[in-house]
C-alpha positions as CSV (number, residue, x, y, z in Angstrom):
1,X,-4.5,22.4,1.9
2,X,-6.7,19.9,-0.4
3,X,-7.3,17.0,2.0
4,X,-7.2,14.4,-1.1
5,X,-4.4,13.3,-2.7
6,X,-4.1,11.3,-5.8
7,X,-2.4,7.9,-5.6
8,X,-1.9,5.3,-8.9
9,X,-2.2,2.1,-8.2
10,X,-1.4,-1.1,-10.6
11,X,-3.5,-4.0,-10.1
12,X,-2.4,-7.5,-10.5
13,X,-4.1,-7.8,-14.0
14,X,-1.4,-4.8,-15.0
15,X,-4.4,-1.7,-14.9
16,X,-3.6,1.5,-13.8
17,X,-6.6,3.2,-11.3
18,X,-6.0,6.5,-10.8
19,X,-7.7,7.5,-7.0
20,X,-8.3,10.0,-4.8
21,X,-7.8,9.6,-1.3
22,X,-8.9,11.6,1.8
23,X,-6.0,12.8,4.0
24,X,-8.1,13.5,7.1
25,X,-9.5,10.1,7.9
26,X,-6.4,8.3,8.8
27,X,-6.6,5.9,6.3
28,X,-4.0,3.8,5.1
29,X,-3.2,2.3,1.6
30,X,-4.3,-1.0,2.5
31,X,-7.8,0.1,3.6
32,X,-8.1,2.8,0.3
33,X,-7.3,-0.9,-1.9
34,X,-9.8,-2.6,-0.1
35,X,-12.3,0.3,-0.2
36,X,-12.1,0.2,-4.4
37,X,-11.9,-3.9,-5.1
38,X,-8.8,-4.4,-6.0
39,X,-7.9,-7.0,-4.3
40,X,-6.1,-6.9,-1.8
41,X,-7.4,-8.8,1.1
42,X,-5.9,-7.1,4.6
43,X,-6.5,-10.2,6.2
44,X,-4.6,-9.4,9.6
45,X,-6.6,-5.9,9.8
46,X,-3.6,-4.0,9.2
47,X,-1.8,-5.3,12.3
48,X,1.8,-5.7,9.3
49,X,0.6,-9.9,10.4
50,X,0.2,-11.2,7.0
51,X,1.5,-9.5,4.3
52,X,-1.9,-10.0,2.0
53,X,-1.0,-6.1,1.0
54,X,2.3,-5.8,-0.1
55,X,2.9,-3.6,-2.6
56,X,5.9,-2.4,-4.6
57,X,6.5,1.4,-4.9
58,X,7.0,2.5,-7.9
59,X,7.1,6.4,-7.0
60,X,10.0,8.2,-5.4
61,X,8.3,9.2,-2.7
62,X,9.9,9.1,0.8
63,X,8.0,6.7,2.8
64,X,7.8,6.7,6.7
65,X,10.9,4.2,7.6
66,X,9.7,0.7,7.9
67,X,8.7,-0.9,11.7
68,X,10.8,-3.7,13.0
69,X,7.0,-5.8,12.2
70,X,7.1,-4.7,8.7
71,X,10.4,-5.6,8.2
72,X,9.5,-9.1,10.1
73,X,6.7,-9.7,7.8
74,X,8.4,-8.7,4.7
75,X,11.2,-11.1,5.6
76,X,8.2,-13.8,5.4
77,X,6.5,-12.7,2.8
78,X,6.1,-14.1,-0.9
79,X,7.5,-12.1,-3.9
80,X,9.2,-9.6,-2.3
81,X,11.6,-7.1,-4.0
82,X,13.3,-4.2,-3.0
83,X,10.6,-1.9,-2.8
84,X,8.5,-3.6,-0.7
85,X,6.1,-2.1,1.3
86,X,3.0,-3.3,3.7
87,X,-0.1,-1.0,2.7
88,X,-1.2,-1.3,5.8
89,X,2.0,0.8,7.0
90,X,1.5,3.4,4.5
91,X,-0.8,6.2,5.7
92,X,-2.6,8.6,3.4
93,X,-0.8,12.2,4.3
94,X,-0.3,14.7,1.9
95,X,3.2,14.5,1.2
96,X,2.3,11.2,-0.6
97,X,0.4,12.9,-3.7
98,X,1.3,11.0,-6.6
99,X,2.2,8.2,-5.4
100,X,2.1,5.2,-7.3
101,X,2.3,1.6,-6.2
102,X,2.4,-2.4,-7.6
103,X,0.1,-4.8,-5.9
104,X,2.0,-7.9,-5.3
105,X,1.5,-11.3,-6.6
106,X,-0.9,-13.1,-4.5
107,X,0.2,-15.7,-1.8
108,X,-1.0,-19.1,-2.4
């Protein structure tokens, strides 16, 4: 099995970047955004604290179900719609291949 996937993500500015990500470092999305500028901040670590990587899915992909702290967070947060999702929740497994996700508005 190919241990990188391909994810498309939006940035803010409305530009599509077309990665690839490594399935065998336990990555998740938020750290892959960080990793290639686009800025997203992951203030809280990835600890779902802060909500500085929401992102809105935009792929039909089924997602691991959301934690009672993501859900919290999200119920917080700024701009959010019904496909919200905390990067920092989304870990890079194969079965996301093609993925493709909005990064949020910031939060002033």
């Amino acid at each position: 099995m190919d241990p990188l996937i391909r994810i498309t993500v939006i940035d803010r500015e409305g530009q599509e970047h077309h990665l690839e990500a490594p399935t065998d470092m336990n990555l998740n999305l938020m750290e892959l955004t960080k990793m290639e500028g686009l800025g997203v901040k992951g203030e809280c670590g990835g600890m779902a604290l802060c909500a500085t990587c929401q992102v809105y899915v935009e792929s039909d992909h089924a997602l691991p179900e959301q934690s009672d702290d993501e859900l919290d967070m999200l119920d917080q947060a700024f701009f959010v719609q019904s496909n919200s999702r905390l990067g920092c929740q989304i870990y890079l497994h194969s079965n996301l291949d093609g993925l493709k996700v909005r990064i949020a508005p910031e939060q002033d």
